[in-house]
Each structure stands twice: as C-alpha cells, then as structure tokens.
MIFIFI-738769 format. One record per residue (C-alpha): residue number from 1; x, y, z. Coordinates in Angstrom, 3 decimals. Layout:
REM MIFIFI-738769
 resi       px       py       pz
  NUM        X        Y        Z
...
***
This chain:
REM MIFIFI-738769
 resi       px       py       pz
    1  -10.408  -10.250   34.341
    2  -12.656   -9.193   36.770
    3  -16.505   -7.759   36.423
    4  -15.785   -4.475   37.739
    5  -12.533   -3.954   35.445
    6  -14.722   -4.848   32.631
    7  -17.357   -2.336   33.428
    8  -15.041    0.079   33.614
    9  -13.452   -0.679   30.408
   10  -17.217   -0.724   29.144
   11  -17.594    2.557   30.440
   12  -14.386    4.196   28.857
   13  -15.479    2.748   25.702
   14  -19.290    3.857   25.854
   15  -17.456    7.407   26.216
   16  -15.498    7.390   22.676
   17  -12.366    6.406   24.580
   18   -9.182    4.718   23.354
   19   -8.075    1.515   25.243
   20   -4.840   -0.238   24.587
   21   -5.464   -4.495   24.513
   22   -3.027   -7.654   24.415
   23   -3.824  -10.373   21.406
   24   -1.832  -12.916   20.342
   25    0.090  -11.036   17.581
   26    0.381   -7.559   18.978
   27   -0.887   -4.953   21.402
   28   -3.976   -3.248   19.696
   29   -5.051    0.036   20.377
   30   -9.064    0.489   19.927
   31  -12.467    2.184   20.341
   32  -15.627    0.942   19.367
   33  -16.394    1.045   16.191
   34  -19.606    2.890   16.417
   35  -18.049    5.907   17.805
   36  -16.513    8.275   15.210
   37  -15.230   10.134   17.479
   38  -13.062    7.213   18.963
   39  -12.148    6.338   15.228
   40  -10.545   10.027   15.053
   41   -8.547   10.263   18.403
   42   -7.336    6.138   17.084
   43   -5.760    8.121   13.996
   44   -4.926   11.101   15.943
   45   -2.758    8.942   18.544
   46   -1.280    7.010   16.150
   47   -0.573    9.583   13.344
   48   -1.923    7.551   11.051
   49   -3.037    8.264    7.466
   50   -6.368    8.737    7.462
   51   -6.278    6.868    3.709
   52   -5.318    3.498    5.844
   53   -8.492    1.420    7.482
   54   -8.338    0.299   10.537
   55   -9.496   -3.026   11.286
   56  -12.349   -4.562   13.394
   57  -11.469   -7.320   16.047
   58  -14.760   -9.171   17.178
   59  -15.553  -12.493   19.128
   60  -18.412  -13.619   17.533
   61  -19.977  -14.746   14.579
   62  -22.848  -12.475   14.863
   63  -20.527   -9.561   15.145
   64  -19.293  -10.305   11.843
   65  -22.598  -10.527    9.909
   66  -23.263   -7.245   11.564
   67  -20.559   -5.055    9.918
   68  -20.637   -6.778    6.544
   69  -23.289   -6.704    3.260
   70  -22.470  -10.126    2.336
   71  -20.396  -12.976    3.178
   72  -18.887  -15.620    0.561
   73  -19.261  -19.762    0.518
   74  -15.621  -19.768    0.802
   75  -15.271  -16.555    2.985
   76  -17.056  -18.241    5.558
   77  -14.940  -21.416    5.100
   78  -11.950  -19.439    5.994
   79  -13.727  -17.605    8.921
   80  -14.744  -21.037   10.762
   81  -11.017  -22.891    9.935
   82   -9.425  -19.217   11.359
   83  -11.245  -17.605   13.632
   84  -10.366  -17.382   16.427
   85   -6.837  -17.077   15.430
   86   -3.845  -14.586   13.434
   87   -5.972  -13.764   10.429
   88   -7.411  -10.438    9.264
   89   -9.848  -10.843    6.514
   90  -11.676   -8.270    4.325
   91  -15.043   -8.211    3.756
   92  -17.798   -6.069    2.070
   93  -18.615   -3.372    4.962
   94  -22.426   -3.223    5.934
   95  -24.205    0.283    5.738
   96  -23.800    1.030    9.502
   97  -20.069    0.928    9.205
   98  -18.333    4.524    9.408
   99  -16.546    5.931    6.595
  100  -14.041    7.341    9.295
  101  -13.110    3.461    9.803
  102  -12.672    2.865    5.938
  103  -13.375    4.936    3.109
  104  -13.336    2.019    0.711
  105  -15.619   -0.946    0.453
  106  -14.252   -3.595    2.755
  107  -13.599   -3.949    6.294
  108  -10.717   -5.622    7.658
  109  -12.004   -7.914   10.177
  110  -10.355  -10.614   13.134
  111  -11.388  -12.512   15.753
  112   -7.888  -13.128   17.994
  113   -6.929  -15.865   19.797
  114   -6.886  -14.145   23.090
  115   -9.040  -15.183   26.095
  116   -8.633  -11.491   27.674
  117   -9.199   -9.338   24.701
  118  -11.991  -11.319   23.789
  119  -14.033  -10.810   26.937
  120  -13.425   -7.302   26.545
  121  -15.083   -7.758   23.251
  122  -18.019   -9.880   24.681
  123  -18.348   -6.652   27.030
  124  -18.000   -3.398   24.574
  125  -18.784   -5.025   21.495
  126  -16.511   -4.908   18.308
  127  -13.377   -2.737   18.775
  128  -11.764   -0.772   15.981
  129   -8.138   -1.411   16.624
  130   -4.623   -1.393   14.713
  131   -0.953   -2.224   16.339
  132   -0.609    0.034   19.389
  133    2.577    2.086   17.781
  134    2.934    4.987   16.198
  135    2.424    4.530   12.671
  136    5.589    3.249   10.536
  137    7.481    2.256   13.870
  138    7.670   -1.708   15.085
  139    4.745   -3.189   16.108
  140    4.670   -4.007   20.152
  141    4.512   -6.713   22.605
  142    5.044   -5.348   25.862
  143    2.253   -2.611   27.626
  144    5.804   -0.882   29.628
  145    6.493    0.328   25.800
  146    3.450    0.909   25.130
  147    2.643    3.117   27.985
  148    5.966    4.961   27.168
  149    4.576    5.634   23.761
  150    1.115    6.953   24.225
  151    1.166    8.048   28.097
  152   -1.832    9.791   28.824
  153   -3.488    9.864   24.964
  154   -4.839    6.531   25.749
  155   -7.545    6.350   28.665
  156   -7.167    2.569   29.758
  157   -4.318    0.287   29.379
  158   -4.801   -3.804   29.983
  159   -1.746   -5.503   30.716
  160   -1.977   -9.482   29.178
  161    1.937  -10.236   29.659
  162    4.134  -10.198   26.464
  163    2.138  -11.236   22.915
  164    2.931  -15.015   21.504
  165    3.735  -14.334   17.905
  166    5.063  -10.783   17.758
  167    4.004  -10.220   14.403
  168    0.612   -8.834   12.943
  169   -2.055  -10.715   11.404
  170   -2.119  -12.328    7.816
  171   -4.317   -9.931    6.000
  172   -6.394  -11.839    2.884
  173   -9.152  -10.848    0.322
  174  -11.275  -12.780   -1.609
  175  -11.741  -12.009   -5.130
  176  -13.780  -14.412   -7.607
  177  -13.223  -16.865   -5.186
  178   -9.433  -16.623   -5.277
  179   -7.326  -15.946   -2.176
  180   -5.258  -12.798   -2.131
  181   -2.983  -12.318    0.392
  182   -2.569   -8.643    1.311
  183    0.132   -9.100    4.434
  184    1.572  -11.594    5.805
  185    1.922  -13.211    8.907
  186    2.127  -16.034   10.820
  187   -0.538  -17.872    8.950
  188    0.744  -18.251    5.062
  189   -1.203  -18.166    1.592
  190   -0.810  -21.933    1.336
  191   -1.701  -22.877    4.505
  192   -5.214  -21.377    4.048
  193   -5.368  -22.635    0.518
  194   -4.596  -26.313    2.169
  195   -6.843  -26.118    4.721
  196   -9.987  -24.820    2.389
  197   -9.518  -27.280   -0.066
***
C-alpha cells in the first residue's frame, strides 16, 4: 500500500472515522480504539448490541501490553505460538481502555495474519474492529458486499482481494491456567493445547 493511502487512512482514523479492512478470516470494520466516538458509530453501523465487545486487532507486542493490566506465563505462550495468525484472545483490559469497547473486564485481542491490515495498524495504531456485517448476518469476504452493505456509513474502504479462511477467529480465555475456548475457528482447542505443552 502506498504512503499517501496510508496517511490518508491515518487521517480518517485520527478523525473518529470507521474504515472497513481485509484479514485473513474476514473483512473487519474498525476505528481506533482511543476514540469513543468511533467505538459508537462501529455499533451504530453494525447494529450491534452494545452488551457485545468488540475486539482489538494490533501488530505488535507492545500494543498488547498497552491495553492490558496483566499478562499470564501461559497467555504469553499462546500469544508468541499465534500471533500473528486466526486467534482472538482475552485479556485483562488496562485502565486506558474505554468502557464503550467493553463493559466487562477483558479485551478481546488479535494480531492477523495480514501484511495489508497490519501496516495499517503500524500507521493508526490498534483498531477496534468486528466482522464488517451487520450484526447476526454472515460474516464477509469480498469489499463489493461489503460496500453494498454499509455504502456511505463507512468513510474508507481497503480492498485486499477475497479473505483466505472465511471464517472468524478462534476466540480463547484463560482461566487458572486452563484454556477456554469461547468460539471457534480455524485454529481448534487442541491444537493450542498441543502446541503449549
């Protein structure tokens, strides 16, 4: 992607915008996750319950230690054996998260697998996002039906080509150092349990 696209995605973003990204599961729609004002158009366009978090994608490690309290032995065993990659896992939200983002204590977080929506990330700096859909309807993979979807509710649309898996991210929690999977997706239960061993 080129400078000037990314400056201008910067800028939309610095502006409580909502942008509309490729990963490797899904399309995400997002807004920085400072702005809660971008948190409540996110809801707004995708008539979501504002009882549901939305998640956090990032692209670096420091990223991560700067929305979360804390960070487990084995938390951060799964982060460097997943990340980058189809896994959403929750973690203890730091004080400078917004309880527009979650009203409960944990913040879903990923860091995708995506060379173009992780130099977006590099640029504006971690992106609230969920599935760019309307809440309740199938999950996307192509921007045309996307774009058909939100229209003009979403400021800035990034085309990446259709998404690899077509499914959302595995979705785990940690609890007294037992795995708990929450949704999943293309990465399963055992396989994380395998690989942490």
């Amino acid at each position: 992607m080129e400078e000037y696209e990314l400056n201008n995605i910067k800028k939309i973003i610095n502006k409580d915008g909502i942008i509309v990204i490729p990963t490797e599961t899904v399309y995400g729609v997002g807004t920085s996750v400072y702005s809660d004002e971008g948190i409540k158009k996110l809801y707004e366009v995708k008539k979501r319950d504002k009882n549901k978090s939305i998640s956090v994608l990032v692209s670096n490690y420091s990223m991560i230690e700067e929305l979360t309290s804390e960070i487990s032995a084995i938390e951060k065993k799964i982060i460097d054996n997943f990340f980058p990659g189809p896994l959403t896992i929750l973690l203890k939200k730091g004080k400078n998260v917004s309880n527009e983002l979650t009203s409960n204590n944990y913040i879903g977080i990923r860091m995708p697998n995506h060379k173009l929506a992780l130099s977006i990330i590099d640029k504006c700096g971690p992106l609230a996002t969920t599935s760019a859909n309307i809440s309740g309807m199938e999950s996307e993979i192509k921007i045309d039906n996307i774009r058909n979807i939100f229209g003009d509710k979403v400021d800035y649309y990034v085309d990446g080509g259709i998404c690899k898996y077509g499914i959302g991210s595995t979705i785990i929690l940690v609890e007294n150092n037992k795995i708990n999977l929450i949704r999943e997706g293309s990465i399963s239960l055992d396989t994380i349990n395998n690989k942490i061993e």
